[in-house]
Chimera marker file (.cmm) of the C-alpha trace (Angstrom):
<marker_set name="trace">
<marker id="1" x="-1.394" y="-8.530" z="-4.537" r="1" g="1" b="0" radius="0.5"/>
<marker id="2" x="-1.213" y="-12.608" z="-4.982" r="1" g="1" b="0" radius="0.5"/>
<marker id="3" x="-3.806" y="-12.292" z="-7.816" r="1" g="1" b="0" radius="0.5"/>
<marker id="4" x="-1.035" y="-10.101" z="-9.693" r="1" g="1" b="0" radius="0.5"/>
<marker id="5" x="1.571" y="-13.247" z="-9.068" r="1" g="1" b="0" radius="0.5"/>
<marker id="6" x="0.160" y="-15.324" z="-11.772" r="1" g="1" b="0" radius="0.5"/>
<marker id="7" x="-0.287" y="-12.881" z="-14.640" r="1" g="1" b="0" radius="0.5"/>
<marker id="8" x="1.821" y="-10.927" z="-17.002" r="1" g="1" b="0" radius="0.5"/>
<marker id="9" x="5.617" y="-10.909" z="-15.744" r="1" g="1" b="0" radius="0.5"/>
<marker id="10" x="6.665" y="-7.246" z="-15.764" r="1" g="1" b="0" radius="0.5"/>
<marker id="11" x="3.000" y="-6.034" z="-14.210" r="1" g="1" b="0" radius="0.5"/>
<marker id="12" x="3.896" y="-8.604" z="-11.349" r="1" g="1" b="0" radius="0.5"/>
<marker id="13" x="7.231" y="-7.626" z="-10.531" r="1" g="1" b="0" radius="0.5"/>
<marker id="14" x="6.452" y="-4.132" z="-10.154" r="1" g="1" b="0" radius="0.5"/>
<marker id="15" x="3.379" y="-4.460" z="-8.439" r="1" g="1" b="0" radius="0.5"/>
<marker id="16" x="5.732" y="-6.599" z="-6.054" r="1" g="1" b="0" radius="0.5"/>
<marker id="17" x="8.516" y="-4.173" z="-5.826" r="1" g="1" b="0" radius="0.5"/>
<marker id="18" x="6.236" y="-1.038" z="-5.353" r="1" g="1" b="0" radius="0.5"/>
<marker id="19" x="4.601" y="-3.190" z="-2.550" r="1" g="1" b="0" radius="0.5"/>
<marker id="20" x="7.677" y="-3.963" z="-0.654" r="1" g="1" b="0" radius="0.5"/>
<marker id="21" x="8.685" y="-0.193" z="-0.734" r="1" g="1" b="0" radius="0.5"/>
<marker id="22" x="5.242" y="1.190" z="0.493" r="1" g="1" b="0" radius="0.5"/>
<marker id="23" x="5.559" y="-1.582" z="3.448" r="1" g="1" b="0" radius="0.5"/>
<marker id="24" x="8.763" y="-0.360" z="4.296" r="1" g="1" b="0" radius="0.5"/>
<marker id="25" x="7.790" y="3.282" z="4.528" r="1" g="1" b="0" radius="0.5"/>
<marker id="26" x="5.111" y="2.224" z="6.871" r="1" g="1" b="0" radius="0.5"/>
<marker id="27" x="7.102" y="-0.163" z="9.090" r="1" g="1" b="0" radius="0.5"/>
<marker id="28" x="10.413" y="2.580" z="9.236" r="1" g="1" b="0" radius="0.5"/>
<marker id="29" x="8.067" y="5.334" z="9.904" r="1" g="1" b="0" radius="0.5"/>
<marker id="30" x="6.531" y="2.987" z="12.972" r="1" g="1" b="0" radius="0.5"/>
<marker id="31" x="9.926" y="2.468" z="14.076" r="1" g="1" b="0" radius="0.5"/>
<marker id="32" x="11.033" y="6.046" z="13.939" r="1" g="1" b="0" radius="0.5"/>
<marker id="33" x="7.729" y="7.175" z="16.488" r="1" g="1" b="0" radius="0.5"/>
<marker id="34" x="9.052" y="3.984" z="18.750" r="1" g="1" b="0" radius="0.5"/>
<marker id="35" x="12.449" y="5.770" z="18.765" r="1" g="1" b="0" radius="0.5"/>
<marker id="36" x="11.176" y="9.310" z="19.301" r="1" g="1" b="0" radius="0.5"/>
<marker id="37" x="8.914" y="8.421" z="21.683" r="1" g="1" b="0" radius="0.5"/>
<marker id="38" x="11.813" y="6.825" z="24.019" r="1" g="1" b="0" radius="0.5"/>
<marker id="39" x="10.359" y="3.353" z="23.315" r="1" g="1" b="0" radius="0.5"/>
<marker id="40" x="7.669" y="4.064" z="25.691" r="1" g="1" b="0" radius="0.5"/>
<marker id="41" x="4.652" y="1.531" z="24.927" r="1" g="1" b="0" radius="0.5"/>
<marker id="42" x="2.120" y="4.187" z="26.713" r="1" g="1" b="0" radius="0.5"/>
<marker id="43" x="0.198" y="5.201" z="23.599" r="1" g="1" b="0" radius="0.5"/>
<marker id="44" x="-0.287" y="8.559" z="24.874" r="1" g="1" b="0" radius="0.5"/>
<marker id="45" x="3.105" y="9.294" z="24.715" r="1" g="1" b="0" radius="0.5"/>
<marker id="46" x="3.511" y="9.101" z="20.943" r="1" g="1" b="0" radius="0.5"/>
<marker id="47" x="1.560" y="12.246" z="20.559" r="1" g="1" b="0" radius="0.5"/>
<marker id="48" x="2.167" y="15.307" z="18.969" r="1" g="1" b="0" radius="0.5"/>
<marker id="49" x="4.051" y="14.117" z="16.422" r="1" g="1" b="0" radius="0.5"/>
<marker id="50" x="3.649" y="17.283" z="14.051" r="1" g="1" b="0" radius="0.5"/>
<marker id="51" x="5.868" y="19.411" z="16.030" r="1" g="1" b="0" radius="0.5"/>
<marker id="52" x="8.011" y="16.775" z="17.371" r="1" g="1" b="0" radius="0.5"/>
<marker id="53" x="9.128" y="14.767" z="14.288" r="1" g="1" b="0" radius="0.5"/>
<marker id="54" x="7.532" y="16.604" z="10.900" r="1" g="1" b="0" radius="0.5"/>
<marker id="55" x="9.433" y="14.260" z="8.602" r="1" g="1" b="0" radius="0.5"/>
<marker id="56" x="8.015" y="11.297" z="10.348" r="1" g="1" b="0" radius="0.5"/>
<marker id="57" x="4.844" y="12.348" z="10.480" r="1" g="1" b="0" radius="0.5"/>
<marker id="58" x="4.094" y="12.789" z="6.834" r="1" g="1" b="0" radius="0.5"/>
<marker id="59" x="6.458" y="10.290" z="5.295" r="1" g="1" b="0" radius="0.5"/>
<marker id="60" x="3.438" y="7.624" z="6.035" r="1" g="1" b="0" radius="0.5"/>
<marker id="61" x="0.900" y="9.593" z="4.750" r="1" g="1" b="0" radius="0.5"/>
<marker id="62" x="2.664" y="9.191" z="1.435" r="1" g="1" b="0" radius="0.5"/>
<marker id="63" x="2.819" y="5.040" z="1.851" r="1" g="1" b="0" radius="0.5"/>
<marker id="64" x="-1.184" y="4.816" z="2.790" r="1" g="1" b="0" radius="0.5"/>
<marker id="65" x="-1.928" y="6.920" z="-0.353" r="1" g="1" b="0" radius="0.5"/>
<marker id="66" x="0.222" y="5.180" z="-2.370" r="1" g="1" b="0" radius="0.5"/>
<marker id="67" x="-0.700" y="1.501" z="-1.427" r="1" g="1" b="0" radius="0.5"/>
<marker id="68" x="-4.390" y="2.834" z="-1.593" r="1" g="1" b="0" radius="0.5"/>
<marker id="69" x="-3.994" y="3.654" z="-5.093" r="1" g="1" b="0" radius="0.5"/>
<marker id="70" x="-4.215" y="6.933" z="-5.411" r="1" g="1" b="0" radius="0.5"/>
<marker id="71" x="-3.773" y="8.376" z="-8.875" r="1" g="1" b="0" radius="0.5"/>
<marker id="72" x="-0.408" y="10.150" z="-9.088" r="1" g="1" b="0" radius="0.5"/>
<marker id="73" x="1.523" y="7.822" z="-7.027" r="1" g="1" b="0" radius="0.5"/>
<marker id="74" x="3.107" y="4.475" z="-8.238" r="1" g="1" b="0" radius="0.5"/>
<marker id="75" x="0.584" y="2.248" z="-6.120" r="1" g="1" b="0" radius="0.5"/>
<marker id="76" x="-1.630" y="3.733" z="-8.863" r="1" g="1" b="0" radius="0.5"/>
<marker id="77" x="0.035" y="2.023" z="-11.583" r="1" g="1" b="0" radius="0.5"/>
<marker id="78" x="1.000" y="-0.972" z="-10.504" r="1" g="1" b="0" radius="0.5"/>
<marker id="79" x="-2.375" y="-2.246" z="-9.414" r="1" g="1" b="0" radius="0.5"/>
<marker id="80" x="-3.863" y="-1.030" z="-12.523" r="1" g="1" b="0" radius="0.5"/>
<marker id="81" x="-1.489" y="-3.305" z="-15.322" r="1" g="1" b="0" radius="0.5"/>
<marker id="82" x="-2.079" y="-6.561" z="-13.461" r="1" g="1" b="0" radius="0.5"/>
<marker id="83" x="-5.890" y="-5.991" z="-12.694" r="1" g="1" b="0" radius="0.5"/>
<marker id="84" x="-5.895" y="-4.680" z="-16.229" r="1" g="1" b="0" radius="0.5"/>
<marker id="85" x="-3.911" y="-8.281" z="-17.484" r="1" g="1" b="0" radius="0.5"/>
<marker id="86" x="-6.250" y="-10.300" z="-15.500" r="1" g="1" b="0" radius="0.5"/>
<marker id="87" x="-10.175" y="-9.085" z="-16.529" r="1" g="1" b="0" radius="0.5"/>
<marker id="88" x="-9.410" y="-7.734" z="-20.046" r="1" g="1" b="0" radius="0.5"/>
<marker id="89" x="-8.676" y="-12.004" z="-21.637" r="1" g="1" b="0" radius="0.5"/>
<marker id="90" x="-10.223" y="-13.943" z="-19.007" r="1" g="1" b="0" radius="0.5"/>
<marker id="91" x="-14.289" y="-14.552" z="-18.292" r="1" g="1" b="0" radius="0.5"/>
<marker id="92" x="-13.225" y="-15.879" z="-14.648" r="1" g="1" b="0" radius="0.5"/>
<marker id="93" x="-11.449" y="-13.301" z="-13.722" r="1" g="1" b="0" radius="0.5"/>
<marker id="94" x="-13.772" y="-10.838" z="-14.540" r="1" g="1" b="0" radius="0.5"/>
<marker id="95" x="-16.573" y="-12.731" z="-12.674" r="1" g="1" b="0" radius="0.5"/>
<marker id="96" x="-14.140" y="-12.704" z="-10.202" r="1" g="1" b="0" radius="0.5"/>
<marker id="97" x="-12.921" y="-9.215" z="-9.809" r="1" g="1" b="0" radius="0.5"/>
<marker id="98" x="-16.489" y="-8.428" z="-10.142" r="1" g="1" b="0" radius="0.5"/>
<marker id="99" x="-17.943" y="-10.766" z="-7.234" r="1" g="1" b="0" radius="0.5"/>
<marker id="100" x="-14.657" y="-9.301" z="-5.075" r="1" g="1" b="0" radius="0.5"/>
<marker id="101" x="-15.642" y="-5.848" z="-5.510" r="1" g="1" b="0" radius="0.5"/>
<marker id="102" x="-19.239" y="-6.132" z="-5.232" r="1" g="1" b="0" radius="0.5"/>
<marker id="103" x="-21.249" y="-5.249" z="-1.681" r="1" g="1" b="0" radius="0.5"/>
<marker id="104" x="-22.440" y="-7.846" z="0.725" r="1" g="1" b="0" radius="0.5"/>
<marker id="105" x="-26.117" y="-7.391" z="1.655" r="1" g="1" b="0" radius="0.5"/>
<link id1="1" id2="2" r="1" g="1" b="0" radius="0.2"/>
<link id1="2" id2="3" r="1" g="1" b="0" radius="0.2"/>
<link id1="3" id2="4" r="1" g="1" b="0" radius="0.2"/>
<link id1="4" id2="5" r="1" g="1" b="0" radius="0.2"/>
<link id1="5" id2="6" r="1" g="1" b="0" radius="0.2"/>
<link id1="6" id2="7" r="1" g="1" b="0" radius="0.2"/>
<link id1="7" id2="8" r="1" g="1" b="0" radius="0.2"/>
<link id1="8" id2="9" r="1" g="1" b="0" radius="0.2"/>
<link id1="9" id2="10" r="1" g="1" b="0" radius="0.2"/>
<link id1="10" id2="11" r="1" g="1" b="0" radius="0.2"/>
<link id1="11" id2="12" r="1" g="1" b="0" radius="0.2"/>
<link id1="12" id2="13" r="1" g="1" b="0" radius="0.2"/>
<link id1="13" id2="14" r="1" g="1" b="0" radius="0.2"/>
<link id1="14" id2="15" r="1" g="1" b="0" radius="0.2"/>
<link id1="15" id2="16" r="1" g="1" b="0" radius="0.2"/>
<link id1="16" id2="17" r="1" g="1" b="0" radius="0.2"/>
<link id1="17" id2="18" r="1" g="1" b="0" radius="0.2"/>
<link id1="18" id2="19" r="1" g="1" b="0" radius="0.2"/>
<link id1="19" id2="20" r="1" g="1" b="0" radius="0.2"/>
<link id1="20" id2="21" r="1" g="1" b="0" radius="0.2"/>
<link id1="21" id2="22" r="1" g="1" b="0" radius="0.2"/>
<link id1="22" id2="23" r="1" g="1" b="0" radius="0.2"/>
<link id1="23" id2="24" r="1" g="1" b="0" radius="0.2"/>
<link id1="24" id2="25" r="1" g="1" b="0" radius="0.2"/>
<link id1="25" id2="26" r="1" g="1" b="0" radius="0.2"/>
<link id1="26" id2="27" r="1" g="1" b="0" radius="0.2"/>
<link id1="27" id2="28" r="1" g="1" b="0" radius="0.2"/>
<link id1="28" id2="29" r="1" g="1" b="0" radius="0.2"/>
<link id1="29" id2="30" r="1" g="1" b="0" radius="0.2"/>
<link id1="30" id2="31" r="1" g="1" b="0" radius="0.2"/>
<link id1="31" id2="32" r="1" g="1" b="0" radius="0.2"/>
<link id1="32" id2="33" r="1" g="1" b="0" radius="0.2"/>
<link id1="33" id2="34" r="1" g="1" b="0" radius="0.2"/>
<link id1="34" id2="35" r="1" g="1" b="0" radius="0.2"/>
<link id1="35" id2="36" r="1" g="1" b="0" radius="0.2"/>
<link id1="36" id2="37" r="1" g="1" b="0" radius="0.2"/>
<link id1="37" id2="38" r="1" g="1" b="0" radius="0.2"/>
<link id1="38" id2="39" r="1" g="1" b="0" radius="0.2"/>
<link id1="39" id2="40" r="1" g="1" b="0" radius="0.2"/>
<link id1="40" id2="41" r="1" g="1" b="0" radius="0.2"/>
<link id1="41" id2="42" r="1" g="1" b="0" radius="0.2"/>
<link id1="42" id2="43" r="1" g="1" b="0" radius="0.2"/>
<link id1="43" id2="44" r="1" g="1" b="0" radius="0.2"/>
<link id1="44" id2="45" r="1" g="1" b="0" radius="0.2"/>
<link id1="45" id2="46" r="1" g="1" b="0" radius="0.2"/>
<link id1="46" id2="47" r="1" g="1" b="0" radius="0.2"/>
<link id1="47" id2="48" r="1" g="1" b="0" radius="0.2"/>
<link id1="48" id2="49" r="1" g="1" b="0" radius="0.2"/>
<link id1="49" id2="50" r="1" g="1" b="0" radius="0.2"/>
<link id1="50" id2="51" r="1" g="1" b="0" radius="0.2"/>
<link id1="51" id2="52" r="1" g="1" b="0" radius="0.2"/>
<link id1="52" id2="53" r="1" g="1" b="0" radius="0.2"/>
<link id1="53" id2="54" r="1" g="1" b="0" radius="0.2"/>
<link id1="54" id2="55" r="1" g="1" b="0" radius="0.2"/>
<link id1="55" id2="56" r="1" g="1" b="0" radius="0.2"/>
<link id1="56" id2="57" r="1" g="1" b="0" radius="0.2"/>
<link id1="57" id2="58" r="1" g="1" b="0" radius="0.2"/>
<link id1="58" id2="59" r="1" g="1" b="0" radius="0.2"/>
<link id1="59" id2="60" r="1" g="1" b="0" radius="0.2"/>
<link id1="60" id2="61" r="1" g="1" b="0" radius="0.2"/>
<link id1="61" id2="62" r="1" g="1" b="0" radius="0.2"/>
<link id1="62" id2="63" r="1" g="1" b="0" radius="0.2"/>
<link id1="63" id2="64" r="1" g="1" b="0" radius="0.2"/>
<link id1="64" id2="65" r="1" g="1" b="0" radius="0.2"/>
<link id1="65" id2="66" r="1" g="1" b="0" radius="0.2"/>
<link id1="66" id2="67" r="1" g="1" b="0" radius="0.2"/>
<link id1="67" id2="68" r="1" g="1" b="0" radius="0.2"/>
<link id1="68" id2="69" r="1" g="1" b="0" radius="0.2"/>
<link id1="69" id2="70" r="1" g="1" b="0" radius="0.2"/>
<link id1="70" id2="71" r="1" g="1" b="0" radius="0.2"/>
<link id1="71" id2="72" r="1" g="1" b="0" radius="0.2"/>
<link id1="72" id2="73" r="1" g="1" b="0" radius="0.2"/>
<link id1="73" id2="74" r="1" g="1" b="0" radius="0.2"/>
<link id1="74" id2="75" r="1" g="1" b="0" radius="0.2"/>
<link id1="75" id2="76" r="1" g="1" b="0" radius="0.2"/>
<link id1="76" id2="77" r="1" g="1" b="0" radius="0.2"/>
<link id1="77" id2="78" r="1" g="1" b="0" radius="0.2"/>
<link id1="78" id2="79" r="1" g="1" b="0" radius="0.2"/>
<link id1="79" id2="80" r="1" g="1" b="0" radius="0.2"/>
<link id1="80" id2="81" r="1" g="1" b="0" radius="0.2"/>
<link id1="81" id2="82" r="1" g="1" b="0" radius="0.2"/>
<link id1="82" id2="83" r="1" g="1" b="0" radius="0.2"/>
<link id1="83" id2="84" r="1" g="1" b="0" radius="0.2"/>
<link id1="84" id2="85" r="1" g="1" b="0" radius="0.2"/>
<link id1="85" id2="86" r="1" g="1" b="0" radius="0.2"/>
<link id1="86" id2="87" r="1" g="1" b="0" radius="0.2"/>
<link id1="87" id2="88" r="1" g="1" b="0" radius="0.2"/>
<link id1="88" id2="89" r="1" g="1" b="0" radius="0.2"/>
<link id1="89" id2="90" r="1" g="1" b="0" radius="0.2"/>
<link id1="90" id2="91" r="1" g="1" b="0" radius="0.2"/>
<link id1="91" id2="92" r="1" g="1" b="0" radius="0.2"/>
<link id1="92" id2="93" r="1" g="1" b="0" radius="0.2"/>
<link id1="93" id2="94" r="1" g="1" b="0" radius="0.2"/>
<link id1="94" id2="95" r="1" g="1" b="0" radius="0.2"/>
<link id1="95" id2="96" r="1" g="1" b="0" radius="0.2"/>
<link id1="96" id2="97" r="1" g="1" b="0" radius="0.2"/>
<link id1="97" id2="98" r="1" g="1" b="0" radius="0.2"/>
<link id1="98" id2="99" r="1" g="1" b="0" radius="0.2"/>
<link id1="99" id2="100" r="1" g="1" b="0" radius="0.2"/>
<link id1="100" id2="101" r="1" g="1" b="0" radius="0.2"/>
<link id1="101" id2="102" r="1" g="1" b="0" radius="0.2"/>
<link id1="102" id2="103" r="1" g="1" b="0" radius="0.2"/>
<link id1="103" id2="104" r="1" g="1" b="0" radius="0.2"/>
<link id1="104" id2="105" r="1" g="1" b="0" radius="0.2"/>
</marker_set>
């Protein structure tokens, strides 16, 4: 996400924005199992949360795919432009994106 903060303006801000939102889903959705769940810390209370809470249990699903990346979501999109800004003009950032993404033996 910080490697998007020094490229192409418009890119950055959405990447930013989408961010925030997918991070929001996630920590609301955590806060909505603490409230159903009586804000009991005993894990094995917040079970069963298919039956209990449907809405809460796949409004996350939704943020995880989405700040994963996956295609037809907005996470999607807004990794792609700045990645896309970075590598395509710059040598360093390809070695870069290339040495990030590679396997460590």
């Amino acid at each position: 996400m910080f490697l998007a903060c020094g490229v192409v303006p418009t890119p950055r801000i959405f990447h930013l924005l989408t961010h925030a939102f997918f991070k929001a889903l996630l920590f609301l959705a955590a806060g909505s199992v603490i409230h159903a769940s009586r804000a009991s810390r005993i894990c094995a209370n917040m079970g069963d949360l298919r039956k209990r809470i449907p809405v809460t249990f796949s409004g996350p699903w939704y943020g995880v795919f989405a700040i994963a990346g996956i295609p037809p979501l907005a996470g999607f999109f807004s990794k792609d432009d700045p990645l896309r800004a970075f590598v395509s003009p710059n040598p360093i950032g390809k070695l870069l994106c290339s040495s990030a993404s590679s396997p460590q033996a």
